[in-house]
N, C-alpha and C positions, 0 to 999 in steps of 0.2 A: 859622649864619645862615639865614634862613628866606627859600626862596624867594617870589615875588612870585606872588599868588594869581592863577588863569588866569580870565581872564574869553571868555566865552559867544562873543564878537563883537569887529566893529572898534571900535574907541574911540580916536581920533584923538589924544589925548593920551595913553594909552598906547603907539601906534604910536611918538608919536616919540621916549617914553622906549626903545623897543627899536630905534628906527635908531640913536640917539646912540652904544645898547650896543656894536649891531652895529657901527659904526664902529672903537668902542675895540677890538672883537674882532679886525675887518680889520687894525689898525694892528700889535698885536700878533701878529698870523697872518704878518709880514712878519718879522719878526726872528726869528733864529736862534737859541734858547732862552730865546724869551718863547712860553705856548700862548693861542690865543684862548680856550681850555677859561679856564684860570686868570682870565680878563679875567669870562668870564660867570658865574663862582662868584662872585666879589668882589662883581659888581654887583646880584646876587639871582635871575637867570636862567637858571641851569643847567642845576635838574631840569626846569624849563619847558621849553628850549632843547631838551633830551633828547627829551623827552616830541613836541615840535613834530617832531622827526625823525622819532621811530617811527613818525608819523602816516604817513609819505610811503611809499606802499603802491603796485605796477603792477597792483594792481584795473582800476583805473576804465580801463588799457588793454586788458588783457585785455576786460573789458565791453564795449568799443567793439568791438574787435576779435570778437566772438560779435556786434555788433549789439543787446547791449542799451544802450542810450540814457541810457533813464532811471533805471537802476542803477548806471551809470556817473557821472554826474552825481550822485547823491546818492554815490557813492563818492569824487568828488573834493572835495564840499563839505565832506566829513569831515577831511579833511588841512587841516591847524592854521593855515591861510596869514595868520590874522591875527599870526602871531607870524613865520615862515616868512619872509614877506615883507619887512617893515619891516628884521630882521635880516640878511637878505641881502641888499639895499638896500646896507643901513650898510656892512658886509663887504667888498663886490664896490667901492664909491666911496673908501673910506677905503684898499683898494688901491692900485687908481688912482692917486688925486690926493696921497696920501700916502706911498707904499711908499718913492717914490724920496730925499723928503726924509728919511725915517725910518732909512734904509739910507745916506746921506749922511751924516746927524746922528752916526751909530755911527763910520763911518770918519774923522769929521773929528773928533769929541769921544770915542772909546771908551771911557777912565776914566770923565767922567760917565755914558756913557750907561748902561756896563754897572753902575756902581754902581747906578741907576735900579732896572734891570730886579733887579739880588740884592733893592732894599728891598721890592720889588713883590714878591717872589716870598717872600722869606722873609715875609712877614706874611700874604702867603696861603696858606701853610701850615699857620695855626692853624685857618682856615676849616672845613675838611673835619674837622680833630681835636677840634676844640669841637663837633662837631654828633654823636660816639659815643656811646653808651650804655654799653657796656663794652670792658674791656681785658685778655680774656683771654690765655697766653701767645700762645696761638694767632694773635691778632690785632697784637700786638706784631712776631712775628714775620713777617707777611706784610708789615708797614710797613718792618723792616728789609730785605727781599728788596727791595722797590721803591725803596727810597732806594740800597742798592747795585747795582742794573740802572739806575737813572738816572743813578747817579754812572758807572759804567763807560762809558753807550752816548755819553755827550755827551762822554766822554773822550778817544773815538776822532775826531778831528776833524781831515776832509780839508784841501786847502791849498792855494784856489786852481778855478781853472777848466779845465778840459780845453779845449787848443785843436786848430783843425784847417784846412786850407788849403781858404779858400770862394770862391778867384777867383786864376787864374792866366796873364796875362797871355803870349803870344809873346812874349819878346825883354825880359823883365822886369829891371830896375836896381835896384828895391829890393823889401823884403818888409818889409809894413807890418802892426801889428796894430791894429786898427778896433775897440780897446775901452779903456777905464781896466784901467792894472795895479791887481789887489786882493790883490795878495799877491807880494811879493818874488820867490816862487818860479816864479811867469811866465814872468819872464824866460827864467830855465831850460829851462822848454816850450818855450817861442820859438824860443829857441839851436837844441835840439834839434831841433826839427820844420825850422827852416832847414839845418841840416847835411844832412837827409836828402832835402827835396823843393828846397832852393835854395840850395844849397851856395855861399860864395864871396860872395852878397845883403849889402849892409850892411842892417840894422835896422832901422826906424823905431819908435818907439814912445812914447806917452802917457802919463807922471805926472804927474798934476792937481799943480799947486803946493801947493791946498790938504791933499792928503791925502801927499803926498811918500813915496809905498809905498818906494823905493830907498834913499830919503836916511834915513830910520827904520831901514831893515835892514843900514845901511852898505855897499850893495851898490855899486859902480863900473860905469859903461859900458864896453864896449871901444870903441876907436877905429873900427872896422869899425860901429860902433850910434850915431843919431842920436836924442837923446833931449830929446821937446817939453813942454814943462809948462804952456804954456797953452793951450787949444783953438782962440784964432783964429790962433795960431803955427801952427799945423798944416794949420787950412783953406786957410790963406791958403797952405799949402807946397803943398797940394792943387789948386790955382787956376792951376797949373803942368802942362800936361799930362805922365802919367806911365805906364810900363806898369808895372804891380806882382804881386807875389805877397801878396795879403790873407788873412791869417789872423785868424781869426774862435773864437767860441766850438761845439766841438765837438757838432753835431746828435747828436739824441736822437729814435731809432726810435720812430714812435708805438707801439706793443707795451708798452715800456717804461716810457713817458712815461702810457699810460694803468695799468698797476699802479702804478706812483709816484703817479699822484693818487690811487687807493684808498687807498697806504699813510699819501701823507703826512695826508688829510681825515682817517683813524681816528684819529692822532695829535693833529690838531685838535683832537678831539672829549675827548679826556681834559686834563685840570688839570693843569699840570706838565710836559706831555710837547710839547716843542715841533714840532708840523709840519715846519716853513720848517728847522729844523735836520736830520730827517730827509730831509730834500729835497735838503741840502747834505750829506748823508751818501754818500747813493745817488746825490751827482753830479749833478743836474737843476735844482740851485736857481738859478743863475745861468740856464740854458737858459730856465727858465719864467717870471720875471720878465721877461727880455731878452725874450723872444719876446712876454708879454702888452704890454710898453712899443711893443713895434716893431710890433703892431696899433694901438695910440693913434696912431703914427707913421703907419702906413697912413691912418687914418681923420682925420688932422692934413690930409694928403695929397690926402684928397678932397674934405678941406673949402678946399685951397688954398695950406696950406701945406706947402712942401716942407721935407725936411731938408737941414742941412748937410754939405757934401765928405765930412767925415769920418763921419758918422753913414750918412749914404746909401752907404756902401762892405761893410758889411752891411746893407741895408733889408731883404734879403729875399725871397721874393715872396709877396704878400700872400693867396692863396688857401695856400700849406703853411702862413704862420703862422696863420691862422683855424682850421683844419683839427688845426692842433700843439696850439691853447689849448683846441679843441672837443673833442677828445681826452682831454686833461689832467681840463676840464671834467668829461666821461662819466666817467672815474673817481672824482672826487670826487663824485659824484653817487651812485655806487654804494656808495663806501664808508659816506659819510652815513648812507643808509637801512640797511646792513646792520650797522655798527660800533654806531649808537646803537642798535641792538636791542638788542647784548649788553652796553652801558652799563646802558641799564634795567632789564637782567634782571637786573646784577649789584645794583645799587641794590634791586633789590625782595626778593631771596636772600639776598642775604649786605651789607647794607647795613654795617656795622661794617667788617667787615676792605676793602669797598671804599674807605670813607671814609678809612681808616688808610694804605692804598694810594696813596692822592689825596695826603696828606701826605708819604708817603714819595717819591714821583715827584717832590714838588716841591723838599723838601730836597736829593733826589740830583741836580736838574736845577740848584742854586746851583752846581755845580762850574764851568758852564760862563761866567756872569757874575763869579763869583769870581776864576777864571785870569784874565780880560783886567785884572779891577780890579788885580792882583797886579802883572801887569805893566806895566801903565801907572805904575804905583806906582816899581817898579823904574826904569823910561826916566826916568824925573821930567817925564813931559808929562802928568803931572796929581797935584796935590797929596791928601796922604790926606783933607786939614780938609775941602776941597772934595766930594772924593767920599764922606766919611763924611756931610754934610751934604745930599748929594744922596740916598744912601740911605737916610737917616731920612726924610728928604721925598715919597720914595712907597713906604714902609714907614705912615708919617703918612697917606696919600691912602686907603690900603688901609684902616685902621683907620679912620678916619673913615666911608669905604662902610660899614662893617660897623654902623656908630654908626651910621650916619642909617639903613641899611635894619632892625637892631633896631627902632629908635623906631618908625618903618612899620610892624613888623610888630607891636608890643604897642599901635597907636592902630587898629586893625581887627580 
């Protein structure tokens, strides 16, 4: 599939072909074994995409920094920001205003969703191996190394959020945790983390009715544990003065928090290789979502609106989470610049076995949409007819891009 030819300058209808992209890219950059890489190969903007990184060069700071001006200035007008821009635009709002439904949609539908993402991904798989030239062993075999590193890394999959005691009240009666269970094994945290700093506390805690994390796992309350499933059940228990031990999701050291956005943007930046999964590998993917949502919260806040009992019991304070996201921010900034160099040096060197690569990443990264499809299969809270019909459907969506950006590319 041939990427989309770069032009000179802004051109407003191309801009908003590349927000839309960038959008799809952001939406995809949230889910945990979808890549936005795979989103901008599909749509014909890759090597573009690449190329627009490599541009972003600290010339033009350095130059200011010696006082030259006017070399600085042509140094920054160099840097690709007509594509730059509109793209990260898309990215940075389709976060936002999407993540949380996207991240919803998964937890409340997983069989379709994740059927979704295998059709999505297995049909972009052909992308990178129809654009080869040759198949020699050599090359064969760098693609099976990448299909079994992607099969193995997405294999290893953590369970759950680290928690940690973020408010602890004199003279405390309960110990409450201030977030949805996402995973059965929470609970267990909880327990634990109560034995050790509030020993004897009955429980509180939150399962959305809609996603029922317990009742799926067949897990039981103890009687010592109070357990709410709707959220104005809870405010309204909140609306009750109370002193508490609140447990929260476990802070993450800027130090770390800023290597995690180098690691997870390089991740990004490749087809196949999911970021937001790496993120939840290394433990931070909840930290950094929660923390970008709870500046929306902040700035909800300045505009007048405030949060709910139960959401306001982690808000935070709003100068560490700017500080946390600005952080996060700086690495994937670094990473950007420095990862898509060695993207386009491998394209421009070894353009074959990278393309075979790009195919194998993305075959080994079906492991991880596969399992959930398997096991929703197995619960029977989603039919196969359904989920096979949902996977041909953006298997379809993929092949189609491909069709309509061919025809573009043989009518210029």
């Amino acid at each position: 599939m041939a990427d989309e030819k770069p032009s000179t300058g802004f051109n407003a209808k191309e801009a908003a072909g590349l927000f839309i992209r960038g959008m799809a890219m952001g939406a995809a950059d949230v889910v945990p074994g979808v890549s936005g890489g795979t989103i901008a190969f599909i749509t014909g903007i890759y090597a573009r995409f690449v190329g627009a990184l490599t541009s972003l060069s600290p010339e033009c700071v350095l130059l200011v920094l010696k006082g030259q001006l006017r070399p600085a200035l042509r140094a920054f007008l160099r840097i690709h920001w007509h594509v730059l821009i509109p793209v990260g635009l898309g990215v940075g709002l389709a976060v936002v205003l999407f993540g949380k439904q996207i991240v919803n949609f998964i937890d409340d539908q997983p069989g379709p969703a994740y059927a979704l993402f295998f059709g999505l991904i297995l049909a972009s798989a052909w992308a990178p191996f129809a654009r080869m030239t040759s198949y020699s062993p050599k090359i064969v075999v760098a693609g099976l190394v990448a299909a079994v590193g992607a099969w193995g890394v997405v294999g290893l999959q953590p369970d759950g959020v680290q928690v940690d005691i973020v408010r602890k009240d004199e003279g405390a009666t309960h110990l409450i945790y201030a977030g949805k269970l996402r995973n059965a094994s929470d609970l267990d945290k909880i327990r634990a983390l109560r034995d050790v700093h509030a020993p004897g506390l009955p429980i509180v805690i939150f399962d959305d009715a809609k996603k029922k994390i317990l009742k799926k796992a067949n897990k039981s309350i103890n009687d010592d544990e109070q357990l709410f499933d709707q959220k104005d059940a809870i405010v309204t228990w909140l609306e009750t003065p109370r002193k508490l031990v609140v447990v929260g999701e476990k802070t993450v050291s800027l130090a770390w928090i800023f290597v995690c956005g180098i690691i997870g943007i390089s991740a990004m930046v490749l087809p196949g290789l999911s970021g937001s999964f790496l993120l939840l590998f290394l433990g931070v993917y909840h930290a950094v979502f929660s923390t970008l949502y709870r500046c929306v919260g902040h700035l909800k806040t300045v505009l007048g609106k405030s949060p709910d009992a139960f959401t306001g019991l982690v808000s935070g304070d709003p100068g560490a989470d700017v500080l946390f996201v600005g952080t996060f921010g700086v690495g994937v900034l670094i990473g950007l610049v420095t990862f898509s160099r060695v993207v386009a040096a491998l394209f421009e060197r070894a353009r074959d076995v990278t393309m075979i690569a790009l195919t194998g990443l993305m075959i080994g990264a079906l492991r991880l949409p596969g399992q959930h499809v398997l096991s929703e299969a197995e619960k029977g809270s989603a039919s196969w007819g359904t989920m096979c019909t949902v996977a041909i459907l953006g298997a379809c969506l993929v092949l189609g891009l491909h069709y309509v950006d061919r025809r573009r590319a043989q009518s210029t």
